[in-house]
N, C-alpha and C positions, 0 to 999 in steps of 0.2 A: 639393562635394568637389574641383572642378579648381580653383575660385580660390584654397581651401586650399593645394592641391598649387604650387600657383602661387605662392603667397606663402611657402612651406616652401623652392621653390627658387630666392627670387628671388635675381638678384645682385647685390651691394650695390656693384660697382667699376661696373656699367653709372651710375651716378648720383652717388655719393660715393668719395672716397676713405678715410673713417672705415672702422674696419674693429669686429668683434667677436672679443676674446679671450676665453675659456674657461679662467678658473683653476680645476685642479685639486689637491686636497690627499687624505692621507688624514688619517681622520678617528678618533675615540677608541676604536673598536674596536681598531683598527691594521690592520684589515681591509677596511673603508668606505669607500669614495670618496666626496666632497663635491666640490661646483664652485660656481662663480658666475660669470658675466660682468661685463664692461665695454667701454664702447666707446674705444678709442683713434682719434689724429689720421689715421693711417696706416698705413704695412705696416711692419713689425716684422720683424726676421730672428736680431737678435742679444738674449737675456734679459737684458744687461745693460743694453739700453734702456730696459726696460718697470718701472714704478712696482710698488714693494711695496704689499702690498693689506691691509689686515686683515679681520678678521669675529668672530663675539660665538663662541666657544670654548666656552662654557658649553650652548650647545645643540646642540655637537658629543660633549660629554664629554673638551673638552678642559681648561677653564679652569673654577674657580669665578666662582659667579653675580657676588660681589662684585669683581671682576679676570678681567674675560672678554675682554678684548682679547687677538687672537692673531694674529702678523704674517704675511702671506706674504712668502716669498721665491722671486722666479720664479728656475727653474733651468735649463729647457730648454723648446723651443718644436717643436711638431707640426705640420705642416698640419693643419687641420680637415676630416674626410670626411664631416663632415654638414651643416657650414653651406658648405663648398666655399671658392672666391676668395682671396682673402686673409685672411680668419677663419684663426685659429691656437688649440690645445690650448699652454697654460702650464703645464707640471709644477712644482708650487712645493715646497716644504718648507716648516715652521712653527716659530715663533721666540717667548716671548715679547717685550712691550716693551721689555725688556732688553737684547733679544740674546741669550739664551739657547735652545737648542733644546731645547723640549716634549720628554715623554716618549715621544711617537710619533714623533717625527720618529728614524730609525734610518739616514738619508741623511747625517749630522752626523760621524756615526764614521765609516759608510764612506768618506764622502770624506777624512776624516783618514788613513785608514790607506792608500788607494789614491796619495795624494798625495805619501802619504811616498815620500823617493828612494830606499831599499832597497827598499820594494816594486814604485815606479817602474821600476827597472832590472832587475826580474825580467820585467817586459812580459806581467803575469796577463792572462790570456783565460776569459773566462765563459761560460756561455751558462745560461738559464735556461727550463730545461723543466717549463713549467707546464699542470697537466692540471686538467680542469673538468668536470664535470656539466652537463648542460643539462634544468633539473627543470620539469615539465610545470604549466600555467600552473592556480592557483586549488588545484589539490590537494598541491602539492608534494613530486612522485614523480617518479623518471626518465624523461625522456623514452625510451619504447621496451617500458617496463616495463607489464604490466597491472598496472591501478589496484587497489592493495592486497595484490599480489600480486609474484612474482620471476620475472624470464627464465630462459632455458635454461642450461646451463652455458657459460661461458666457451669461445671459441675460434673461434667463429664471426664475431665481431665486430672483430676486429682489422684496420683496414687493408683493411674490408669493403664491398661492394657491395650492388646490391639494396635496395630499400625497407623489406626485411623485417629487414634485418641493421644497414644502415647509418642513424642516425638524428639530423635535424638538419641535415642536409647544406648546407642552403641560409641556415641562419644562421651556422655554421662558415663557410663561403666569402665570405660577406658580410663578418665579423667580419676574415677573411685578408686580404681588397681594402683591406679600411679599415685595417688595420697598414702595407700596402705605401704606400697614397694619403698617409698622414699621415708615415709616413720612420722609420717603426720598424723597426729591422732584427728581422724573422721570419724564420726558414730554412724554414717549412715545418709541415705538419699532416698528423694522422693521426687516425683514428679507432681509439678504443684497446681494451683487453679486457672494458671491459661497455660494453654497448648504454644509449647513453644519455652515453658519457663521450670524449672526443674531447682530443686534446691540440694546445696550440701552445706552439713552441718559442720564446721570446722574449729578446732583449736588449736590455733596458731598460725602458720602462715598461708595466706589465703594468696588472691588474684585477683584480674578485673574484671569484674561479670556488669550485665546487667539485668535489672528486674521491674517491674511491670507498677504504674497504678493505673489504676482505670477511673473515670468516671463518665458513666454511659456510654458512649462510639468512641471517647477522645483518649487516646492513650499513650502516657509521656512515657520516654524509657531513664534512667537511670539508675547508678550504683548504689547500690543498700546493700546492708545486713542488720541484723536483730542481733544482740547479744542477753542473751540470758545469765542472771548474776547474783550470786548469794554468798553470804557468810558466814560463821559458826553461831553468832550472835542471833540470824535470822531463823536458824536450823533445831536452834535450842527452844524450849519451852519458853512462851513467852514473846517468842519471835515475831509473832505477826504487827505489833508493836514497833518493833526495829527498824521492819519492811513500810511501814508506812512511814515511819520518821525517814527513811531514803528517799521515798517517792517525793516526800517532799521538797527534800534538799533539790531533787533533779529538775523539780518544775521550774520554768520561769519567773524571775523575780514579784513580776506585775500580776501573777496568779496563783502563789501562794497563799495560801488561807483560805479560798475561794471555793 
């Protein structure tokens, strides 16, 4: 087990200057993360360096069998908190042959839109609060919960102490160190209203978590996060104004005005 552990941390600049990138994508769920490595010449800092990558699309549920080539395009570059040194996380997006962006790629519009110079010159600020479940391993139940059964009510778990309340603690912190070590801007964690569900606050590249609704005993699991969002317009006197003419734009067609 130490010469494991030995080899898990060895480091690759004590010997070579090659390094190992980690491309990341998501994949046909639109929820799934996918990766693969490769080794490059050397250290990497800017994504316009690094070589588009492909991979077979068809065993992602991206592509048909017969036209399964899927392109990466690297976008942005992470330090790596698991292989350490010079090893970097590649956040790519996906393109067919063409140039075309896939149906999951949803990084294609947002950059159109954020690019644009009217939304440019509003100076949007984001933040993306994304909350997760952490479900206990082989039975897939909330960590915190007895097995086949529900915790107590709500209220005790928020922002909670104690072994008995707070749960998970040391993979949340774990997960936190590695947002800050690789250069993701996180503001911050909390553990949130059920035992088992824990939130981080992220801008930029997130993952797949899960998170909680409830209503009474019955409780569904899936992916969410909240994004919080303004702009110089909103920010300025007069603002409140702005902010209501968006809420409006965002409602449903059929419940506008209402």
């Amino acid at each position: 087990m130490s010469l494991l552990n030995d080899l898990i941390n060895i480091n690759l600049s004590d010997t070579t200057e090659k390094i190992i990138a980690e491309y990341i994508w998501i994949g046909g769920s639109g929820m799934d993360l996918r990766s693969k490595a490769r080794t490059l010449p050397g250290p990497v800092t800017d994504p316009a360096e690094l070589p588009k990558w492909n991979y077979d699309g068809s065993s992602t549920g991206q592509a048909p069998g017969d036209d399964s080539e899927v392109i990466l395009y690297p976008q942005s570059i992470f330090k790596d908190p698991f292989r350490k040194g010079n090893n970097i996380l590649v956040m790519c997006d996906a393109y067919t042959p063409a140039g075309e962006p896939i149906p999951t790629n949803k990084r294609f519009n947002a950059a159109q839109i954020f690019s644009d110079p009217v939304v440019a010159a509003e100076e949007p600020w984001y933040g993306i609060e994304q909350e997760y479940t952490l479900l206990q391993k082989d039975i897939n139940w909330p960590l915190g919960w007895p097995v086949g059964g529900f915790p107590g009510p709500q209220g005790p778990y928020y922002c909670a102490a104690w072994a008995d309340k707070a749960f998970g603690r040391d993979i949340v912190d774990v997960h936190y160190k590695a947002c800050l070590y690789a250069g993701v801007n996180i503001s911050g964690i909390n553990g949130e209203v059920m035992p088992g569900q824990r939130i981080a606050e992220i801008a930029g590249v997130g993952g797949f978590f899960l998170t909680q609704k409830t209503n009474a005993r019955v409780t569904e699991m899936e992916p969410e996060a909240h994004t919080n969002y303004s702009t110089k317009s909103m920010k300025n006197e007069g603002g409140i104004a702005v902010i209501k003419k968006a809420i409006e734009k965002a409602r449903p067609p059929n419940t506008r005005g209402t």
